[in-house]
C-alpha positions in Angstrom: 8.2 -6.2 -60.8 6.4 -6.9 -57.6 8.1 -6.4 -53.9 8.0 -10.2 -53.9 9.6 -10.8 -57.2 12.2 -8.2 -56.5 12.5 -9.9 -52.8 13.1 -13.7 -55.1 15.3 -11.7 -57.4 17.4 -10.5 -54.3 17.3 -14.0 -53.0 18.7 -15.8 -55.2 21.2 -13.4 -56.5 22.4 -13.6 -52.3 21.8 -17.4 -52.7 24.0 -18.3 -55.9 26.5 -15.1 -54.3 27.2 -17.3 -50.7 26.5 -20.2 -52.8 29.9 -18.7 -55.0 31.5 -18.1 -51.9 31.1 -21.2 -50.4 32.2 -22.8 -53.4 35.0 -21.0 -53.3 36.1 -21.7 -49.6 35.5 -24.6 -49.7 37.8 -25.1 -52.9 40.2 -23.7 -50.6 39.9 -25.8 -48.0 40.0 -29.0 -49.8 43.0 -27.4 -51.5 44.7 -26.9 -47.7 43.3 -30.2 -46.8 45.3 -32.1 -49.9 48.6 -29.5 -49.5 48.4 -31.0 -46.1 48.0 -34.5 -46.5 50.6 -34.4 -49.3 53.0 -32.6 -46.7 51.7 -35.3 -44.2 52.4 -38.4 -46.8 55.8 -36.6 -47.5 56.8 -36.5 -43.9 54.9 -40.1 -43.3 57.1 -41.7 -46.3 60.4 -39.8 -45.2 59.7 -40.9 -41.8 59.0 -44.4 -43.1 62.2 -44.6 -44.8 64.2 -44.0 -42.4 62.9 -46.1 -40.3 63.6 -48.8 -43.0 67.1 -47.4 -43.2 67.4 -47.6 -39.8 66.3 -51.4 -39.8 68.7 -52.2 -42.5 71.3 -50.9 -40.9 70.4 -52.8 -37.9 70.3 -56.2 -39.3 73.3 -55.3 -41.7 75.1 -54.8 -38.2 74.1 -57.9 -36.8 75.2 -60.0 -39.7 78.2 -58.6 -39.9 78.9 -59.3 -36.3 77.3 -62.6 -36.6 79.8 -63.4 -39.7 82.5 -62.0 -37.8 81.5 -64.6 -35.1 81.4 -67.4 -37.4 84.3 -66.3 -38.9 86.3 -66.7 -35.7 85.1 -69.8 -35.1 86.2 -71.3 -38.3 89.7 -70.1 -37.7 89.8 -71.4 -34.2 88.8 -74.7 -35.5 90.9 -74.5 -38.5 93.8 -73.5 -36.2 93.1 -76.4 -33.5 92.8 -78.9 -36.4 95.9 -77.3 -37.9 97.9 -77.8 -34.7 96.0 -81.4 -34.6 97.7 -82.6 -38.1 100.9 -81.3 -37.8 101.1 -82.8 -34.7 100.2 -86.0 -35.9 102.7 -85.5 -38.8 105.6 -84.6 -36.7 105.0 -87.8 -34.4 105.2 -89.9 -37.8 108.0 -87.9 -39.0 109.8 -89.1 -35.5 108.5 -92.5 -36.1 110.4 -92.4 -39.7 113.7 -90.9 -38.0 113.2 -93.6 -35.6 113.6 -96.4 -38.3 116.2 -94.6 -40.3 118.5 -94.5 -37.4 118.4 -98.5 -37.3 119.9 -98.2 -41.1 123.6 -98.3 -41.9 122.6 -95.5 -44.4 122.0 -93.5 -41.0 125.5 -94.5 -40.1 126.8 -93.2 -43.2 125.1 -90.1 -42.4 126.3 -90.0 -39.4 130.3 -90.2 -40.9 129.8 -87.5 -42.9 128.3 -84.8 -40.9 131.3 -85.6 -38.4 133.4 -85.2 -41.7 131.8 -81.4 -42.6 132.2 -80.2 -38.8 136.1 -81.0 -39.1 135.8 -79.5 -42.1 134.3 -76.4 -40.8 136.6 -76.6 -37.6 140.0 -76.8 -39.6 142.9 -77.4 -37.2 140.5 -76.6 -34.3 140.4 -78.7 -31.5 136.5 -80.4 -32.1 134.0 -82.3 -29.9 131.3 -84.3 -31.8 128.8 -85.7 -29.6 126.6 -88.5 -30.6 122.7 -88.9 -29.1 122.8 -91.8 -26.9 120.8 -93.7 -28.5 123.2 -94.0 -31.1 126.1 -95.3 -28.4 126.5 -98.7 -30.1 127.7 -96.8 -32.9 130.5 -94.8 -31.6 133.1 -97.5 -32.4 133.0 -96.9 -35.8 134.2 -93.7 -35.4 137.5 -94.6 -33.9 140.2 -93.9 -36.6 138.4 -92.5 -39.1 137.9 -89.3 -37.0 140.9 -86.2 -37.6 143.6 -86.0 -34.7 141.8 -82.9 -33.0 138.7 -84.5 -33.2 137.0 -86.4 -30.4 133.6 -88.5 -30.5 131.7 -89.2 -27.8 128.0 -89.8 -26.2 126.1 -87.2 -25.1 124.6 -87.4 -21.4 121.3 -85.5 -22.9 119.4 -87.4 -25.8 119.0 -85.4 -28.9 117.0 -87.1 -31.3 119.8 -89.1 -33.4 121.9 -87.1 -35.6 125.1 -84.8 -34.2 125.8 -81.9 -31.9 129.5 -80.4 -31.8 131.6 -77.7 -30.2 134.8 -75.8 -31.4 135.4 -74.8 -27.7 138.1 -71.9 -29.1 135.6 -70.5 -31.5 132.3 -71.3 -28.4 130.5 -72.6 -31.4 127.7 -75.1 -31.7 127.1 -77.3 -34.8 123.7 -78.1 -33.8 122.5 -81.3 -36.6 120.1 -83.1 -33.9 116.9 -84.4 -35.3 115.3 -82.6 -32.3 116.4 -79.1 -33.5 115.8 -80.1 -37.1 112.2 -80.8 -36.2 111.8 -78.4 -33.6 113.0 -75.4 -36.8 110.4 -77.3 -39.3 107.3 -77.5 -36.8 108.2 -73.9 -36.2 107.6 -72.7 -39.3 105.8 -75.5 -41.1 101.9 -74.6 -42.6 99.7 -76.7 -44.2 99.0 -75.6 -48.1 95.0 -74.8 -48.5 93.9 -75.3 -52.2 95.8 -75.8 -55.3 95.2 -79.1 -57.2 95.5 -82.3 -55.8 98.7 -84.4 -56.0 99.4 -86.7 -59.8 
């Protein structure tokens, strides 16, 4: 073997030997280099979704509010429209009472509720006022009314029906329209739902 062949020899054996190496770094290297982006599509996706999370979150918060919102709004509407009916109820109601009081069945009424305070009072000494609206019918009252009983108008208008006092006892029979009404606005609510009416 000549100097020259043994020079090739020793050149290639270097060349394929840093060729080897070079292989091998940069096997490495790409191996880093994909670790790395992995790590870096890891973070980039965790990163990501969090971000998404965080939009969610976002946008579930402003719906909620924004139903919360509406919510209120429907209640306050509900509620004024509520207040609006009953209203307009009531005034028919009062309408109704109105023309009942024109009826001798009102009269009737009238007699007996004068009948159940003197029952209530016993032997007490009893007042029974009458609205004064209702003056014209106080003379129907005369005689049929106990000893210890007295009927008269009321300087204050109550709505038709009777008021009385058992001044021994200082209690009120309170059977006025106006405090009739008054206790069923008070408490009176419309029925949502449920079926309709046969």
């Amino acid at each position: 073997m000549t100097t020259d062949d043994k020079l090739q020899y020793f050149l290639t054996i270097c060349m394929e030997d840093a060729q080897g190496k070079s292989d091998h770094l940069l096997k490495q290297y790409s191996s880093s280099l994909e670790k790395n982006l992995e790590e870096h599509k890891r973070e980039a996706s965790r990163l990501a979704h969090l971000q998404v999370q965080g939009e969610k979150e976002k946008l579930q918060h402003k719906m909620n509010k924004e139903l919360a919102l509406g919510q209120m709004n429907i209640k306050r509407n509900f509620s004024r429209r509520h207040d609006e009916l009953k209203e307009k109820l009531f005034t028919e109601i009062k309408e109704l009472l109105d023309c009942y009081r024109e009826t001798p069945k009102y009269t009737e009424w009238l007699k007996k509720q004068v009948k159940e305070a003197e029952t209530f009072a016993g032997k007490e000494k009893l007042t029974v006022y009458l609205d004064p609206k209702d003056a014209d019918k106080l003379s129907q009252f005369t005689g049929d009314a106990a000893p210890d009983t007295a009927v008269e108008v009321s300087q204050y208008s109550f709505g038709g029906g009777i008021r009385a006092v058992i001044p021994s006892r200082n209690i009120l029979i309170d059977q006025s329209f106006d405090s009739k009404l008054a206790e069923a606005k008070e408490t009176f609510r419309f029925e949502l739902g449920g079926s309709a009416h046969d």
